[in-house]
MIFIDO-689987 format. One record per residue (C-alpha): residue number from 1; x, y, z; residue in one letter. Coordinates in pm, 1 decimal. Example, Ala and Ser with C-alpha at 12.3 -4.5 7.8 and 13.67 -1.06 7.14 Angstrom:
<sites>
<site seq="1" px="1230.0" py="-450.0" pz="780.0" type="A"/>
<site seq="2" px="1367.0" py="-106.0" pz="714.0" type="S"/>
</sites>
This chain:
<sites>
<site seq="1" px="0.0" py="0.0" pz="0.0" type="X"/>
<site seq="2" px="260.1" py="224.4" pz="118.3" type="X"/>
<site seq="3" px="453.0" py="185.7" pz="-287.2" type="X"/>
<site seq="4" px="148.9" py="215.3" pz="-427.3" type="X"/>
<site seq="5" px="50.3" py="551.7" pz="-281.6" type="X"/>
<site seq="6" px="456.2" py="662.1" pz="-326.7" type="X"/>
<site seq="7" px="425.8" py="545.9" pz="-718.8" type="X"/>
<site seq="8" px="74.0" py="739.9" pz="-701.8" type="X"/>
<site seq="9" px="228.7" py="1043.9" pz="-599.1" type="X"/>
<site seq="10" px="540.7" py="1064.5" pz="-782.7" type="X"/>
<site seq="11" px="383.2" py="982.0" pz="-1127.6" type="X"/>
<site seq="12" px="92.6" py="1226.8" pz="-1061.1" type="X"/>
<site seq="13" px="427.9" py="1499.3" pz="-992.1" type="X"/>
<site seq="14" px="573.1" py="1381.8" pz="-1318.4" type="X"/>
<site seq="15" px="330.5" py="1395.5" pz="-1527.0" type="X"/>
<site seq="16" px="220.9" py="1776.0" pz="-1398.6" type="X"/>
<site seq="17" px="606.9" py="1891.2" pz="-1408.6" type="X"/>
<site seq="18" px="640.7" py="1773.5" pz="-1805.1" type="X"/>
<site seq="19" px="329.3" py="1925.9" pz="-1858.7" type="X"/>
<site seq="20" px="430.4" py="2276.8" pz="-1731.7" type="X"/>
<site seq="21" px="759.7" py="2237.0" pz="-1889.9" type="X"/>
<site seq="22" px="587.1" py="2134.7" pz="-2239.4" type="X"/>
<site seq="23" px="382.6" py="2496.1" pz="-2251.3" type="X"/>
<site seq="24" px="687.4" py="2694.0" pz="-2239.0" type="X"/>
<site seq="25" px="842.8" py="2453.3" pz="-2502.1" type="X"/>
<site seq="26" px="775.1" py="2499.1" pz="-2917.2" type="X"/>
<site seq="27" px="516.0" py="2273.5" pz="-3091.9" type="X"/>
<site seq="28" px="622.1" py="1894.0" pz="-3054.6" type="X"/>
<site seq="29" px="522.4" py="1658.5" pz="-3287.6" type="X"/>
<site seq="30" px="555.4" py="1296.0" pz="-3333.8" type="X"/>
<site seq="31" px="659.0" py="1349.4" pz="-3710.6" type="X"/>
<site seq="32" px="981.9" py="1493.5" pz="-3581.3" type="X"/>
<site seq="33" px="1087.8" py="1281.0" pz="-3242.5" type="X"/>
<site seq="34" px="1456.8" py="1370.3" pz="-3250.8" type="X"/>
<site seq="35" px="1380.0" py="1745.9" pz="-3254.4" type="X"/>
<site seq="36" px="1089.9" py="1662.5" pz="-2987.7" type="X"/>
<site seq="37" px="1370.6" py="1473.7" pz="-2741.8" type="X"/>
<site seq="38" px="1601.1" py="1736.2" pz="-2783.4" type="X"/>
<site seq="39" px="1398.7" py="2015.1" pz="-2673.8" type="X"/>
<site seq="40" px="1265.1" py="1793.7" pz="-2400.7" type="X"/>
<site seq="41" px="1583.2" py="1712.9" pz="-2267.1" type="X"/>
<site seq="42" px="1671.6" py="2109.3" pz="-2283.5" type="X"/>
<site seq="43" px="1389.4" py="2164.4" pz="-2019.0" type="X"/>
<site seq="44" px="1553.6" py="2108.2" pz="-1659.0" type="X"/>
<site seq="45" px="1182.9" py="2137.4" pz="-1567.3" type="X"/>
<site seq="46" px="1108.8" py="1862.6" pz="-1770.8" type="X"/>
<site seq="47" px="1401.1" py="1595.7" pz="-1666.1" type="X"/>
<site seq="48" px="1287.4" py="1725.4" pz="-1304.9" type="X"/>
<site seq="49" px="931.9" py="1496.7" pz="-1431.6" type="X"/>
<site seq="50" px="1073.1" py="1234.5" pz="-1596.5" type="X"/>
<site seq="51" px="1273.7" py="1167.3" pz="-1305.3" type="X"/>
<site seq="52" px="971.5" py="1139.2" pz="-1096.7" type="X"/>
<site seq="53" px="803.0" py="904.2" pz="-1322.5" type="X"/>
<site seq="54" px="1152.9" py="716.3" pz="-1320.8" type="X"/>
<site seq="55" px="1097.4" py="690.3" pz="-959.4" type="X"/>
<site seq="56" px="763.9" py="553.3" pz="-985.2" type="X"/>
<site seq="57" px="822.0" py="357.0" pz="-1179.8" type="X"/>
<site seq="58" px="1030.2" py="172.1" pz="-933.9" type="X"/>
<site seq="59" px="832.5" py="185.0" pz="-670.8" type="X"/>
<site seq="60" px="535.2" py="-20.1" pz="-893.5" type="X"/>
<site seq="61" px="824.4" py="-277.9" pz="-911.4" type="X"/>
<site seq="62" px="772.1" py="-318.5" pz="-569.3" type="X"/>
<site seq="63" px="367.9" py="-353.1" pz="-553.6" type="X"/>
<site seq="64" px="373.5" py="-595.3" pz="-851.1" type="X"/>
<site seq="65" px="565.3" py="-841.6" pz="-610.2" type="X"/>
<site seq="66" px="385.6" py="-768.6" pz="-312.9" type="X"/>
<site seq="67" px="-44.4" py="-724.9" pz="-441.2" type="X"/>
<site seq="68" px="-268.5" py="-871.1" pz="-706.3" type="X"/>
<site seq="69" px="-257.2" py="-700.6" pz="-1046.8" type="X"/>
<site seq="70" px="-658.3" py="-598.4" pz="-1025.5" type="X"/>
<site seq="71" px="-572.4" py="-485.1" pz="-622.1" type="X"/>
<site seq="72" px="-306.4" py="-259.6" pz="-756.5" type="X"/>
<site seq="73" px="-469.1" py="-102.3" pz="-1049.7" type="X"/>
<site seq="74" px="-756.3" py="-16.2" pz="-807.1" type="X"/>
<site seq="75" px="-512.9" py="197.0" pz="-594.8" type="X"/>
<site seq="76" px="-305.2" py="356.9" pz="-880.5" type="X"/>
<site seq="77" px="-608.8" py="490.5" pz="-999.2" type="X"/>
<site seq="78" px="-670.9" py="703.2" pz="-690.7" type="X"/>
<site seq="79" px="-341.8" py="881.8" pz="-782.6" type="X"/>
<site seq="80" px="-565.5" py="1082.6" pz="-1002.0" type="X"/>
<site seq="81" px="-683.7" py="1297.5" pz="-710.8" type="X"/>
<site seq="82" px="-409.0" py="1387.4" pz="-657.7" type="X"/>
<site seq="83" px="-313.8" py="1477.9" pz="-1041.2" type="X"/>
<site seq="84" px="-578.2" py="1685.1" pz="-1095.0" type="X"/>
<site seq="85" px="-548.9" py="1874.5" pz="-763.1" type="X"/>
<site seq="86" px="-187.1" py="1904.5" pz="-925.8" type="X"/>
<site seq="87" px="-278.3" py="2029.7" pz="-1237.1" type="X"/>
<site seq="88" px="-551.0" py="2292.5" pz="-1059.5" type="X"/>
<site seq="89" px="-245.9" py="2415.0" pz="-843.7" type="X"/>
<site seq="90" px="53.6" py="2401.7" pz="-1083.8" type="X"/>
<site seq="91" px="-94.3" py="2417.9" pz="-1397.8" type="X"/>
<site seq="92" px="-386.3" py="2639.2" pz="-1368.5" type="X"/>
<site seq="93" px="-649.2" py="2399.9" pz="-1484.7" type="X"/>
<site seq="94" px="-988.5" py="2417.7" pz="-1401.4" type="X"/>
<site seq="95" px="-1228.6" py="2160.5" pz="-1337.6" type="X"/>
<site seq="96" px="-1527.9" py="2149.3" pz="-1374.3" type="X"/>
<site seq="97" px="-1813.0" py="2042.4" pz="-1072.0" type="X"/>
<site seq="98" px="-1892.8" py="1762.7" pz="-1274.9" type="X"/>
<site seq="99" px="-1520.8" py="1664.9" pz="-1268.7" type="X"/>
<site seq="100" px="-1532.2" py="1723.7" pz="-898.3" type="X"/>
<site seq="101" px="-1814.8" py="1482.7" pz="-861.0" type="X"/>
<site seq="102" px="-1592.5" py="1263.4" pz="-1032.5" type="X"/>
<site seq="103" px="-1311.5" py="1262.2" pz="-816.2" type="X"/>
<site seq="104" px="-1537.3" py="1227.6" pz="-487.4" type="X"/>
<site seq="105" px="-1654.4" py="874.5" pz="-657.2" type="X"/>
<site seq="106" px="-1265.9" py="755.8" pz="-729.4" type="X"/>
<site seq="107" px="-1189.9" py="817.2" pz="-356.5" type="X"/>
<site seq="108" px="-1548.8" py="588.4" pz="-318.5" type="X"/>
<site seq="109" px="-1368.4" py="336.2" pz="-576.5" type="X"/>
<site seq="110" px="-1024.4" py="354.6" pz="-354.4" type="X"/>
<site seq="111" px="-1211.0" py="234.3" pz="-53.8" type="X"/>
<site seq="112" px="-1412.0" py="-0.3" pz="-198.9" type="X"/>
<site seq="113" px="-1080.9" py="-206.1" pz="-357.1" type="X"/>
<site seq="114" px="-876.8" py="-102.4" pz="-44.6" type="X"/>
<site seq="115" px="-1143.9" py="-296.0" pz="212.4" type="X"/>
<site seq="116" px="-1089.5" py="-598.6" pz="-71.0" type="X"/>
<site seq="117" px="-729.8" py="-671.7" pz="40.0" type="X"/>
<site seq="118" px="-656.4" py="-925.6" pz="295.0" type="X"/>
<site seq="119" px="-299.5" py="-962.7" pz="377.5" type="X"/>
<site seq="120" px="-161.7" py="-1350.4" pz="295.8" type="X"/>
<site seq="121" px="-479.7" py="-1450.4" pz="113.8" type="X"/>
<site seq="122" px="-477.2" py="-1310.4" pz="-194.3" type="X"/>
<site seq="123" px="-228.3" py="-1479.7" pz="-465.0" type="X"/>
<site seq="124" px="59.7" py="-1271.2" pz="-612.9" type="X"/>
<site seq="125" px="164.2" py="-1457.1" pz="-962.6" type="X"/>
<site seq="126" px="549.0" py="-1461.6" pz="-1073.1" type="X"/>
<site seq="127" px="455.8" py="-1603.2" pz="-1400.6" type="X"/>
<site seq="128" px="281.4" py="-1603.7" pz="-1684.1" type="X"/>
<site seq="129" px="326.2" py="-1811.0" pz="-2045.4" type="X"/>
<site seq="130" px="573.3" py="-1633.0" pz="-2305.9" type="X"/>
<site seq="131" px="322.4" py="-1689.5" pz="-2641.1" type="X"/>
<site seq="132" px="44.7" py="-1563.2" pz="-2448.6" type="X"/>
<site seq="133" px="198.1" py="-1224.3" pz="-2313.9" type="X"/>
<site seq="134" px="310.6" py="-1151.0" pz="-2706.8" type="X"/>
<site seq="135" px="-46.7" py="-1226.9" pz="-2817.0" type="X"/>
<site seq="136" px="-216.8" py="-990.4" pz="-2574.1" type="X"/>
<site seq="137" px="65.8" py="-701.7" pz="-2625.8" type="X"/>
<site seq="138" px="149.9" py="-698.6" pz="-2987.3" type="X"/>
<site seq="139" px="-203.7" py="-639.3" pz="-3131.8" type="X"/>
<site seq="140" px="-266.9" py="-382.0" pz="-2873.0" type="X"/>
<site seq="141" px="86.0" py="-189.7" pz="-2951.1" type="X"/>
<site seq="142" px="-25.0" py="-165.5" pz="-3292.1" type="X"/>
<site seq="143" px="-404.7" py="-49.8" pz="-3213.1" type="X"/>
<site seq="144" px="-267.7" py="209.8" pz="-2969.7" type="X"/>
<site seq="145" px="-34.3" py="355.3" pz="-3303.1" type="X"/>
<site seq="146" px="-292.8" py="310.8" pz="-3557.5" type="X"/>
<site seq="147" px="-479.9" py="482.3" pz="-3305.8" type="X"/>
<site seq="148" px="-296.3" py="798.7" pz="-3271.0" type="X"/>
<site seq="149" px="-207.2" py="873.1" pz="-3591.5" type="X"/>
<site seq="150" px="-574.0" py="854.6" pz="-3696.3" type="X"/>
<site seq="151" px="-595.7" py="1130.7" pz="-3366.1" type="X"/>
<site seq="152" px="-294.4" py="1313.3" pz="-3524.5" type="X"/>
<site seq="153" px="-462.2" py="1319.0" pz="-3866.9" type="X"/>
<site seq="154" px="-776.8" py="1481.3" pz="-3748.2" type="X"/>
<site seq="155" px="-613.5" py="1752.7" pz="-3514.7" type="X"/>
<site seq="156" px="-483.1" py="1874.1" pz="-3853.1" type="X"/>
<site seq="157" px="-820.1" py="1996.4" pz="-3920.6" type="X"/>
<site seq="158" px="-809.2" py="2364.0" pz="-3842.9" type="X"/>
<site seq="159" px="-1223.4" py="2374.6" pz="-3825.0" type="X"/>
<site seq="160" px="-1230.4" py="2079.0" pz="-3559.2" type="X"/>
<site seq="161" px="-1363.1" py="2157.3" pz="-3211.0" type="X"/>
<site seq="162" px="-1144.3" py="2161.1" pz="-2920.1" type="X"/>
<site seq="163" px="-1033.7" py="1836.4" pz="-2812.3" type="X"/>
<site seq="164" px="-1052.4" py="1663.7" pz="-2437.1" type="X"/>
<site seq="165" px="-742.3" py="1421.4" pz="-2556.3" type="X"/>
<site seq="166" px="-934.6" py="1134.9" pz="-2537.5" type="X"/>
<site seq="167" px="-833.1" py="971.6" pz="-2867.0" type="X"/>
<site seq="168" px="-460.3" py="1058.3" pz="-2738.4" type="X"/>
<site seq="169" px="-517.8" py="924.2" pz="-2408.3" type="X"/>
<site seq="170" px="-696.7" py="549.4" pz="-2490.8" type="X"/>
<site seq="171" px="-396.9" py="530.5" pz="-2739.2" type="X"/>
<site seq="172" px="-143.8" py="607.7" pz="-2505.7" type="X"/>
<site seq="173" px="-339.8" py="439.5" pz="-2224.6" type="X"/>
<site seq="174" px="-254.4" py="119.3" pz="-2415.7" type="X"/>
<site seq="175" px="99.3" py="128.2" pz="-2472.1" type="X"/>
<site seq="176" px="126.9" py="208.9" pz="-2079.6" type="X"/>
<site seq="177" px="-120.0" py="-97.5" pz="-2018.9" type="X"/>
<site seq="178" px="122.6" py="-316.8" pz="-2236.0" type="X"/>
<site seq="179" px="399.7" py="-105.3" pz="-2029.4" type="X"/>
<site seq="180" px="235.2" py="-255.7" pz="-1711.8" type="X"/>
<site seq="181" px="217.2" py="-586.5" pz="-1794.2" type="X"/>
<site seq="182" px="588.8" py="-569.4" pz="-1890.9" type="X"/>
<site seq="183" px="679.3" py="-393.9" pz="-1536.9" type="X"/>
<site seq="184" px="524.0" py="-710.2" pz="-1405.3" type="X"/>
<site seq="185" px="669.6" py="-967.1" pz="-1572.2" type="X"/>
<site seq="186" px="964.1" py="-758.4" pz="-1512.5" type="X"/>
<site seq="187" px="933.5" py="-790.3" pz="-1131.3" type="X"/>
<site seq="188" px="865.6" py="-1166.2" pz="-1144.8" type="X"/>
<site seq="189" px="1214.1" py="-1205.0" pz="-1289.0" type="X"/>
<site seq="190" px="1397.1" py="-1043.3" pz="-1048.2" type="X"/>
<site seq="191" px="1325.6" py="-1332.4" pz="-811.1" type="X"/>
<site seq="192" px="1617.4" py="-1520.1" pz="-957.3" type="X"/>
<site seq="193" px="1898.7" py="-1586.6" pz="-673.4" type="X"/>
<site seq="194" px="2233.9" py="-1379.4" pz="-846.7" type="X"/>
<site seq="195" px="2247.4" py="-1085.3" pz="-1027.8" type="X"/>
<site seq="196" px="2392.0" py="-1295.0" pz="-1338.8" type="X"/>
<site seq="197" px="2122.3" py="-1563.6" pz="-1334.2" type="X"/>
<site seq="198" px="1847.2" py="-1281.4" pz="-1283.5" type="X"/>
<site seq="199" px="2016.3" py="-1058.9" pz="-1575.8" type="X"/>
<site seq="200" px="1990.1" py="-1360.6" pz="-1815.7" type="X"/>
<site seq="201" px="1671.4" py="-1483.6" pz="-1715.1" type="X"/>
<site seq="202" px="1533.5" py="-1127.8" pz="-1783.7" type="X"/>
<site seq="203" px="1678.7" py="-1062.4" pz="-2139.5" type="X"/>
<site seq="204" px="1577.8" py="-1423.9" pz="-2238.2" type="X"/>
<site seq="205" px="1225.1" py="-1267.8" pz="-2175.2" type="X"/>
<site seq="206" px="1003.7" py="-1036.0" pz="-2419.1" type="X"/>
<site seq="207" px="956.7" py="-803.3" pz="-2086.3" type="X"/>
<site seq="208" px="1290.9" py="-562.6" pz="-2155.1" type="X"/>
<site seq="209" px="1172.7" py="-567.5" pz="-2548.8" type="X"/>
<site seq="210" px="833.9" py="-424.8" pz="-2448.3" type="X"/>
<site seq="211" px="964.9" py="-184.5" pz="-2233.5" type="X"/>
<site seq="212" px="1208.7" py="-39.2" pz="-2478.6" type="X"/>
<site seq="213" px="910.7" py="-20.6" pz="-2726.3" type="X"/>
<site seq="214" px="663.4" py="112.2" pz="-2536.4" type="X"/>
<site seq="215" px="929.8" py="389.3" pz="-2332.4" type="X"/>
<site seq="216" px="1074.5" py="522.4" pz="-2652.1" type="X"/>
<site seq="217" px="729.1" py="514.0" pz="-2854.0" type="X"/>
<site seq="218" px="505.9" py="651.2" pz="-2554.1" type="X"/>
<site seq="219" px="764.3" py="903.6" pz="-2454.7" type="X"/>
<site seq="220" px="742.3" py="1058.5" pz="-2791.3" type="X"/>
<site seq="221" px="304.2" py="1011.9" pz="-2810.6" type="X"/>
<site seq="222" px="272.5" py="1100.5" pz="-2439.7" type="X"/>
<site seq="223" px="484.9" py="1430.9" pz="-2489.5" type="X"/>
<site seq="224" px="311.5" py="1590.4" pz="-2804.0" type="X"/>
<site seq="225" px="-56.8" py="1484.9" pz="-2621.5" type="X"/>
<site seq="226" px="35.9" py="1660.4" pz="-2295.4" type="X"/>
<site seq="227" px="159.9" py="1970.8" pz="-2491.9" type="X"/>
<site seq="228" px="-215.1" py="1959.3" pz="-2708.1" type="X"/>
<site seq="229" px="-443.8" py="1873.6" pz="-2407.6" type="X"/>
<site seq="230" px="-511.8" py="1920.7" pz="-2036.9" type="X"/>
<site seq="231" px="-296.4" py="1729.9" pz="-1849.7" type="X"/>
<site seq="232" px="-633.8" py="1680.0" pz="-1590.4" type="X"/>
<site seq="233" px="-845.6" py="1561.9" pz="-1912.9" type="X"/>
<site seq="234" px="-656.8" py="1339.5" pz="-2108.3" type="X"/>
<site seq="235" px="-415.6" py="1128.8" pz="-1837.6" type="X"/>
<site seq="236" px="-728.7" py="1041.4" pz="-1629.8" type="X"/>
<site seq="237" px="-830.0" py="890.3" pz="-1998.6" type="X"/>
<site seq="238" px="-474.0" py="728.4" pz="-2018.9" type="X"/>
<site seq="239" px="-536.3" py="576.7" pz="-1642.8" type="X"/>
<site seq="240" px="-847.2" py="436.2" pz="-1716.9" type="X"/>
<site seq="241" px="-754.1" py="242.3" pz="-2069.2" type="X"/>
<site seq="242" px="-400.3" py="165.7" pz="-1852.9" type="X"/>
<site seq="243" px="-596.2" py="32.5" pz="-1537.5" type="X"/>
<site seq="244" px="-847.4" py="-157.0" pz="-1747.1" type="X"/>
<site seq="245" px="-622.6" py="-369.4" pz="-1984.0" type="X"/>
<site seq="246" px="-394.6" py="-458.0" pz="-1688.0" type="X"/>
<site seq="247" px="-671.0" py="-570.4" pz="-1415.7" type="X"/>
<site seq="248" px="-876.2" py="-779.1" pz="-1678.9" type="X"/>
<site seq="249" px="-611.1" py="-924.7" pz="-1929.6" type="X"/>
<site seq="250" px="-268.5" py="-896.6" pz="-1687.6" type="X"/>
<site seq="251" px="-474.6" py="-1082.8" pz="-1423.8" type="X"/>
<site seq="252" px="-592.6" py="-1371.1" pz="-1693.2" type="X"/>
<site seq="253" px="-256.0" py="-1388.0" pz="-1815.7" type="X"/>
<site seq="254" px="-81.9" py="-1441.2" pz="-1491.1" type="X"/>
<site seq="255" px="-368.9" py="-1655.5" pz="-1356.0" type="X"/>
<site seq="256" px="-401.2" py="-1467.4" pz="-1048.6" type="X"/>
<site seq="257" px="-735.0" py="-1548.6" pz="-863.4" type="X"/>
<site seq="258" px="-969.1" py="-1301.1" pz="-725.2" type="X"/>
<site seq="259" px="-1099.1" py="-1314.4" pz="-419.4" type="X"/>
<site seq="260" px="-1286.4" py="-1639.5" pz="-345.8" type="X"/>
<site seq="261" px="-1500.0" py="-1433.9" pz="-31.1" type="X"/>
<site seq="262" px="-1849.5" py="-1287.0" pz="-201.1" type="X"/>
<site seq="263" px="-1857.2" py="-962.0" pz="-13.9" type="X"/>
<site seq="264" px="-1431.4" py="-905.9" pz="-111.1" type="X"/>
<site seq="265" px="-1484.3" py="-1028.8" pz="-426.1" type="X"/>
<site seq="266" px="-1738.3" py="-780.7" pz="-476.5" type="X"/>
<site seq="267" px="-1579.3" py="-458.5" pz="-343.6" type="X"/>
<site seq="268" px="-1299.3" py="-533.0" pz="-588.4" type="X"/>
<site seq="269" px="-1499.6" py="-576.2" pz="-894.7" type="X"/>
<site seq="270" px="-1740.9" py="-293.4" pz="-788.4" type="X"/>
<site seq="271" px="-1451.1" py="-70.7" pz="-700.4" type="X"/>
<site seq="272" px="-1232.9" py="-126.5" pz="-1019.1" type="X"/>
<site seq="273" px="-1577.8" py="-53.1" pz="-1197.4" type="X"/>
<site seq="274" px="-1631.9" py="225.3" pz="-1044.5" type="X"/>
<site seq="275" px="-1302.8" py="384.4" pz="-1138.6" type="X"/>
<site seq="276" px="-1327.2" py="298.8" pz="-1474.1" type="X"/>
<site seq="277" px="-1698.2" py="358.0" pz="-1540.1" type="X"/>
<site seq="278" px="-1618.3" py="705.1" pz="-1418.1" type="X"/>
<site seq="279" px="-1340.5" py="829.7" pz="-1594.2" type="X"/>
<site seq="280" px="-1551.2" py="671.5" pz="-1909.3" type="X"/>
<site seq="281" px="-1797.1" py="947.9" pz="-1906.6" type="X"/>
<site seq="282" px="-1553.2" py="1262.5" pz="-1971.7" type="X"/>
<site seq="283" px="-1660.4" py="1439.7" pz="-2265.3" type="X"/>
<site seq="284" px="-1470.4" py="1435.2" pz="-2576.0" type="X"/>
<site seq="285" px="-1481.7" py="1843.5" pz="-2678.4" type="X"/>
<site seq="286" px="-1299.8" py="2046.2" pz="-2396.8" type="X"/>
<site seq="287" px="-1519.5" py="2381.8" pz="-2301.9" type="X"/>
<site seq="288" px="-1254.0" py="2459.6" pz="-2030.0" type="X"/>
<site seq="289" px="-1014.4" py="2755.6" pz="-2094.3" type="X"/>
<site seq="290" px="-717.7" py="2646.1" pz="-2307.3" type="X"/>
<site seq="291" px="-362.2" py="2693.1" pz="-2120.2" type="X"/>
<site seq="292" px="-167.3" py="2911.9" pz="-2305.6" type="X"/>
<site seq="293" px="-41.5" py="2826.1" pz="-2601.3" type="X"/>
<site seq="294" px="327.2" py="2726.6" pz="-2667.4" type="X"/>
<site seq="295" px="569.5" py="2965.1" pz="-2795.7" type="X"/>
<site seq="296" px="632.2" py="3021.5" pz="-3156.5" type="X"/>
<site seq="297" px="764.1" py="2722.2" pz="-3326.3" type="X"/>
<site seq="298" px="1156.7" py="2699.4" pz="-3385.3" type="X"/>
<site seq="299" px="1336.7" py="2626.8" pz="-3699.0" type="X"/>
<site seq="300" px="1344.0" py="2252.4" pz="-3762.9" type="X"/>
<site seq="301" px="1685.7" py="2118.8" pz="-3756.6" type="X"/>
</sites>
């Protein structure tokens, strides 16, 4: 609980420092990603976030060895509180009471899955079937692409309405679910005894291949989104589509059981629910006050 609400709050700092940093930044786009990584990594601001996420991104390590996949999407979730009170703060994004409403029912959600977890009952998997991990991730890596670009393609319309993000976000939201289920397969390697044996076990895996895919490909998505959308809109989106594909396929593919009490069972399921069902109902066309917009575009290399 205690890494989970650590990862929680150092992603939620990341993601609102790269978002301030992107505003002051020119346009990003994906069409240019080694002009987009070296303005990025020109922003002290920015490496400020990306260290963050670095850092949670360790401590998940440590709650995919220690709770059930759905158990730990239900808390990771609740790090959008804090996000958006962030982004309010930070960023100077408002939200709307609709959006507040929202945020009262995560908290609801948190509960519910938090009153779920039992300590020493609940089964933590270490494994899960090579063939089966590839067919779950690869299709959804390439629906996640085929999904932005179609999002880039339309933002090119100069008579479209403002956009929430949530095109960007599911399409993100899935390379970071694939993401996930690599961090976990990840952490179930490192059980190996020796730093040799657990090095080879892990690169004789397709976790470390996912991971590179999915950290250089969502770095460069994740960054132009941010810059286009509110960071309180569209990485709630991201969350949800993130949350969702690892509590319902990461839990089939590692074969971890839910809980086999009715009433535990059920606060998990209606909690996780919840969340998602939630975060679902955003709208799609932002009414909110744009941040400013980024300064004037430099010179491609």
């Amino acid at each position: 609980m205690a890494a989970a609400l650590l990862a929680n709050t150092l992603y939620s700092l990341g993601f609102v420092l790269e978002k301030r940093a992107l505003t002051a930044l020119p346009e990003v786009t994906i069409r240019q990603p080694a002009r987009l990584l070296r303005l990025v990594l020109g922003s002290p601001l920015w490496i400020g976030g990306s260290l963050a996420l670095a850092a949670g991104f360790a401590a998940q390590l440590v709650v995919y060895r220690t709770l059930p996949i759905a158990a730990a999407q239900g808390i990771f979730v609740s790090g959008l509180v804090l996000l958006v009170l962030l982004s309010a703060r930070l960023l100077g994004e408002e939200t709307s009471g609709r959006e507040r409403y929202a945020l009262g029912a995560i908290l609801l959600a948190l509960l519910m899955v938090v009153l779920s977890l039992r300590e020493g009952s609940d089964t933590v998997s270490q494994d899960a079937p090579y063939p089966l991990i590839l067919l779950v991730c690869v299709p959804s890596l390439a629906a996640g692409v085929w999904l932005y670009a179609s999002a880039e393609r339309r933002t090119r319309n100069r008579h479209r309405r403002p956009t929430t993000g949530v095109e960007y976000g599911v399409a993100v939201g899935l390379l970071y679910g694939v993401s996930s289920l690599a961090i976990k397969g990840v952490s179930s390697r490192l059980t190996t005894r020796g730093i040799g044996g657990a090095v080879l076990d892990l690169l004789s895996s397709p976790y470390p291949y996912l991971l590179l895919f999915t950290g250089v490909f969502g770095l460069v998505m994740s960054q132009a989104a941010l810059q286009r959308c509110r960071a309180s809109l569209i990485v709630p989106v991201c969350t949800t589509v993130t949350s969702l594909f690892t509590a319902v396929l990461g839990t089939l593919s590692f074969g971890e059981a839910l809980p086999d009490e009715p009433l535990r069972l059920a606060l998990r399921v209606a909690g996780t629910a919840l969340a998602v069902a939630v975060l679902l109902t955003m709208p799609k066309h932002d009414t909110a006050p744009q941040p400013s917009p980024p300064a004037k575009e430099l010179a491609s290399p």
